[in-house]
Backbone as CSV, one residue per row, in Angstrom:
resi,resn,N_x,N_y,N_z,CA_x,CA_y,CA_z,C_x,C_y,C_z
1,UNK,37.725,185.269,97.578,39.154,185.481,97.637,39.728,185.157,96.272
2,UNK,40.768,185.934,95.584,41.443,185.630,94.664,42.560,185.953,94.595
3,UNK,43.086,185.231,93.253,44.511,185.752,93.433,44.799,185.759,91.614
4,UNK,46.164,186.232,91.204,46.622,186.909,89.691,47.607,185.609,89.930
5,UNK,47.341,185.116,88.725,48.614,184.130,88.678,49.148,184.588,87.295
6,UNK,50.626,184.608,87.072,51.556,185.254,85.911,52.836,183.748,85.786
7,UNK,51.792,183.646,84.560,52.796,182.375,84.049,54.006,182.934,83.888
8,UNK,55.300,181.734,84.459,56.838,182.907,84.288,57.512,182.267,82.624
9,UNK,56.732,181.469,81.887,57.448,181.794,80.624,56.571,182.823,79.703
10,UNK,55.114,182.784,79.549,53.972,183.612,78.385,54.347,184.863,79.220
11,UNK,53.821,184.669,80.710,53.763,186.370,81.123,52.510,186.292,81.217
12,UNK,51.300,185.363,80.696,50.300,185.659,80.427,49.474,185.303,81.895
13,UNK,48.496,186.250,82.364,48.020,186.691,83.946,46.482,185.938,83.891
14,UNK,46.256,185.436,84.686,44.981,184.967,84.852,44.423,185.552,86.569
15,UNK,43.439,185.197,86.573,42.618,185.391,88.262,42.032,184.075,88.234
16,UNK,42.065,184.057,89.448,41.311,182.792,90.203,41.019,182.808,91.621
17,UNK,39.261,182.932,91.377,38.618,183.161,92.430,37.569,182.032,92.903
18,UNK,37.558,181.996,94.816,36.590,181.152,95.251,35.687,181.969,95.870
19,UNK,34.720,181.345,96.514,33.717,181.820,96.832,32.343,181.145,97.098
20,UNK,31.291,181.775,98.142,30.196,181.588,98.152,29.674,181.161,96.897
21,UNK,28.690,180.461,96.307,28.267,180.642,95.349,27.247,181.719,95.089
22,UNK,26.569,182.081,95.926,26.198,183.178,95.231,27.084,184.614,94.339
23,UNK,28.571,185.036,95.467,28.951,185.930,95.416,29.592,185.365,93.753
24,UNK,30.035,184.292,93.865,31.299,183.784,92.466,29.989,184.063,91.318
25,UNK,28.523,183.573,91.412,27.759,183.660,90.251,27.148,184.516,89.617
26,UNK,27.346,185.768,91.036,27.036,186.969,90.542,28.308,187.491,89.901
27,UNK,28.898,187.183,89.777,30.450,187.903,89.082,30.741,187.112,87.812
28,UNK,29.766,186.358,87.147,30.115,185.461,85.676,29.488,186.361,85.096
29,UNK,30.373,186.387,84.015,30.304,186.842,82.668,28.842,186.343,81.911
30,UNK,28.251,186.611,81.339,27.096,185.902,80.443,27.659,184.715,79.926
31,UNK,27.023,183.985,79.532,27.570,182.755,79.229,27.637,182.837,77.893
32,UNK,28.379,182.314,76.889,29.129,181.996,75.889,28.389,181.208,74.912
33,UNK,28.171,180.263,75.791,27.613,179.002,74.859,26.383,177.984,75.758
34,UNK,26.257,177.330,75.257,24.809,176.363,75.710,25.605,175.763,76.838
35,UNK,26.644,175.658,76.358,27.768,174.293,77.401,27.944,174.912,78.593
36,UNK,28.179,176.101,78.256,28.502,177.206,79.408,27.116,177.361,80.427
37,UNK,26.363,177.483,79.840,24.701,177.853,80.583,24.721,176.145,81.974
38,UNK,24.626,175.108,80.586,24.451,174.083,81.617,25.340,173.211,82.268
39,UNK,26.825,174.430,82.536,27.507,173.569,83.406,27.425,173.884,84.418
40,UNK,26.958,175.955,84.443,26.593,176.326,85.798,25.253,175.576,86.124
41,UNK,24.064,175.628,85.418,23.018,174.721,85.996,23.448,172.986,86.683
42,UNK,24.420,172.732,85.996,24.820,171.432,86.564,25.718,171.692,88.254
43,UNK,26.495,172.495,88.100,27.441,173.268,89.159,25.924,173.315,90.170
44,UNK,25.143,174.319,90.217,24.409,174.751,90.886,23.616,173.494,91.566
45,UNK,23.389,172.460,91.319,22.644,171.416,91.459,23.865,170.695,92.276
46,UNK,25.158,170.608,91.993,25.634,169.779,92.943,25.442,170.823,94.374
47,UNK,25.615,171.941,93.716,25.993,172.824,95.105,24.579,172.250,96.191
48,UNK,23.725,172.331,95.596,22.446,172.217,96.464,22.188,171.184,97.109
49,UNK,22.418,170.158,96.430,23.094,168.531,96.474,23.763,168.135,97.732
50,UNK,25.137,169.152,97.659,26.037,168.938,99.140,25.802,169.278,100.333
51,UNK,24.458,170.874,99.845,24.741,171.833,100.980,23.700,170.817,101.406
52,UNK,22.602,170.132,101.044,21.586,169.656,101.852,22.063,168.427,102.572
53,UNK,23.132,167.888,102.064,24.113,166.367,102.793,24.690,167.632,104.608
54,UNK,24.613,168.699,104.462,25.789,169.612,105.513,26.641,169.735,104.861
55,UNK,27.398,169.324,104.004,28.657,169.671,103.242,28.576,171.095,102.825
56,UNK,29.998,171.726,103.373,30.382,173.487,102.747,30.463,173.254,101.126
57,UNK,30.404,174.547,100.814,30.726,174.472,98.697,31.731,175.628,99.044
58,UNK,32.118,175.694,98.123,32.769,177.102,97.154,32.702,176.725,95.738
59,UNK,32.035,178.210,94.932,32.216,177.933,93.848,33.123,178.764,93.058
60,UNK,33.924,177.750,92.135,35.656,178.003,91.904,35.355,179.099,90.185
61,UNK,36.019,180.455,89.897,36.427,180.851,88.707,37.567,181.426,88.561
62,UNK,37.315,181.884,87.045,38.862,182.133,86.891,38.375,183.189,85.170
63,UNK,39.457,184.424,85.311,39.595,184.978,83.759,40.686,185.312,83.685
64,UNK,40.611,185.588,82.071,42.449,186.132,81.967,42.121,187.334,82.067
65,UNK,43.398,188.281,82.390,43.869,189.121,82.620,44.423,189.607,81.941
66,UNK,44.098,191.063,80.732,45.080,191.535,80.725,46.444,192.472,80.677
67,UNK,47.108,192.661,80.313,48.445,193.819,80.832,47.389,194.949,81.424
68,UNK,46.803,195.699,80.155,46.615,197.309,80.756,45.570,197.172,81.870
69,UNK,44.585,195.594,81.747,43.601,195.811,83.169,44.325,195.555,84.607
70,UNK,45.427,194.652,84.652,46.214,194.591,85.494,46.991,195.804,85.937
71,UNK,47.711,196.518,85.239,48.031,198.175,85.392,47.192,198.834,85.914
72,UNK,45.982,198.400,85.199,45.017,200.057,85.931,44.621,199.329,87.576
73,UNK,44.652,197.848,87.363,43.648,197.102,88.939,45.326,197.631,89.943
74,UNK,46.446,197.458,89.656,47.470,197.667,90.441,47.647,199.090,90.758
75,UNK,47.180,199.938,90.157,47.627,201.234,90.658,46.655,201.525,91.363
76,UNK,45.157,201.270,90.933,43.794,201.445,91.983,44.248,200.925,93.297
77,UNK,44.666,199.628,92.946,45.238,198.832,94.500,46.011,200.004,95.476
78,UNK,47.107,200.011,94.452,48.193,200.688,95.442,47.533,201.910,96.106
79,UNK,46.817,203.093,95.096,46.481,204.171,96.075,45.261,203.905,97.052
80,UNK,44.132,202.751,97.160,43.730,202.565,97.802,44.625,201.777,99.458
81,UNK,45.542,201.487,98.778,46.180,200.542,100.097,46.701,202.011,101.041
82,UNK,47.133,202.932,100.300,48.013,203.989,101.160,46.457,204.855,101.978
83,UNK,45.281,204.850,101.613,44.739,205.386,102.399,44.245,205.498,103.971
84,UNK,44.271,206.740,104.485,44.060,206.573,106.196,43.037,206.079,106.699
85,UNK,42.156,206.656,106.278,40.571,205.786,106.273,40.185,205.698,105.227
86,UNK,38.547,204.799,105.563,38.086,204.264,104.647,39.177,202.966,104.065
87,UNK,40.435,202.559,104.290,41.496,201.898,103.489,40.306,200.024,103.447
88,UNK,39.844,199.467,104.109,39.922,198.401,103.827,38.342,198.480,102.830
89,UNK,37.641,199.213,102.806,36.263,199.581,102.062,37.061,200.132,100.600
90,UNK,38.143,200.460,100.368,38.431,201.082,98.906,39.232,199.996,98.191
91,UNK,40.099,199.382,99.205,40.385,198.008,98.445,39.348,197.294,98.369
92,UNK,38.137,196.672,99.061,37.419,195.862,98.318,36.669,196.392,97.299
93,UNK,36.316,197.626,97.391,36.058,198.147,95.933,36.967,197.745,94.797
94,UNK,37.616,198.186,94.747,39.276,197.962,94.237,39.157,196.337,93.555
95,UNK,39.118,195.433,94.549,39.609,193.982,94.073,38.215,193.428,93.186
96,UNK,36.874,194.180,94.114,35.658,193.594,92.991,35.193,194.013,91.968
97,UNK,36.284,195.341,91.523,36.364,195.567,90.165,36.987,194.968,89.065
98,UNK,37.517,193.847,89.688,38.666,193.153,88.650,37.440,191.808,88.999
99,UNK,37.272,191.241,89.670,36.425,190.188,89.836,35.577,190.179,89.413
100,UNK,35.019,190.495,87.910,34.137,191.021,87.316,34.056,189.722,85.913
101,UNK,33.191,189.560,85.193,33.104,188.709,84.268,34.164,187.426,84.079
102,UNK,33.449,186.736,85.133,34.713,185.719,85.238,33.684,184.319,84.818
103,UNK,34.772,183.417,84.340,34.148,182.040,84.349,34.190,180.880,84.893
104,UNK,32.950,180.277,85.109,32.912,179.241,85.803,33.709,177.876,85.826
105,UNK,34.357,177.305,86.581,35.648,175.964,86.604,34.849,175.490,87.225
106,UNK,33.885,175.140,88.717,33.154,174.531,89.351,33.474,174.642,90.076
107,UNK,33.031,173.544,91.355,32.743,173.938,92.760,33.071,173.034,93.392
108,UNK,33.801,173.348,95.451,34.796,172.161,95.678,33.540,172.034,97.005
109,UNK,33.661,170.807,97.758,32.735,170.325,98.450,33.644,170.058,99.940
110,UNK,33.881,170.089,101.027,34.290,169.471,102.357,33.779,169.754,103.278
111,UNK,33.952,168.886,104.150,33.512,168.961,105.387,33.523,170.222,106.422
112,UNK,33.253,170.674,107.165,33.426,172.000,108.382,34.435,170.937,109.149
């Protein structure tokens, strides 16, 4: 699940998405830097960590956004939303095209 957050003084749009960890780790970007490599290896280790305590995960990202990819993800949106069928299969097409090279913030842990 995600959502576009639009700071109201920059304007400037970010995403922020949770998730399974598999689904959130298949959607990172290559990693950047060394720091980047072993925070998901560190991330990944708590995840495994909790799930074996029973504890649920989600693992948390986020990218910026910007103007013209937001334009093109909003108009894909919109004509997928007006369709008769097929409508809820073209929006998730739709939304996991923007959920695409995102980076890792980490991962939240609670109870069922």
């Amino acid at each position: 699940m995600s959502i576009i957050v639009i700071h109201p003084r920059t304007m400037e749009m970010v995403l922020y998405t949770k998730g399974a960890d598999g689904a959130v780790f298949g959607r990172l970007r290559k990693a950047a830097s060394k720091e980047e490599e072993d925070m998901r290896t560190v991330t990944l280790d708590h995840i495994n960590s909790f799930a074996k305590k029973g504890l649920r995960t989600l693992a948390v990202a986020y990218k910026p956004v910007e103007q013209a990819e937001y334009n093109q993800f909003i108009s894909k949106f919109r004509e997928a939303s007006t369709l008769l069928e097929g409508r809820a299969e073209a929006i998730s097409r739709v939304c996991s095209s923007i959920e695409q090279n995102l980076i890792l913030l980490g991962e939240l842990t609670f109870k069922s």
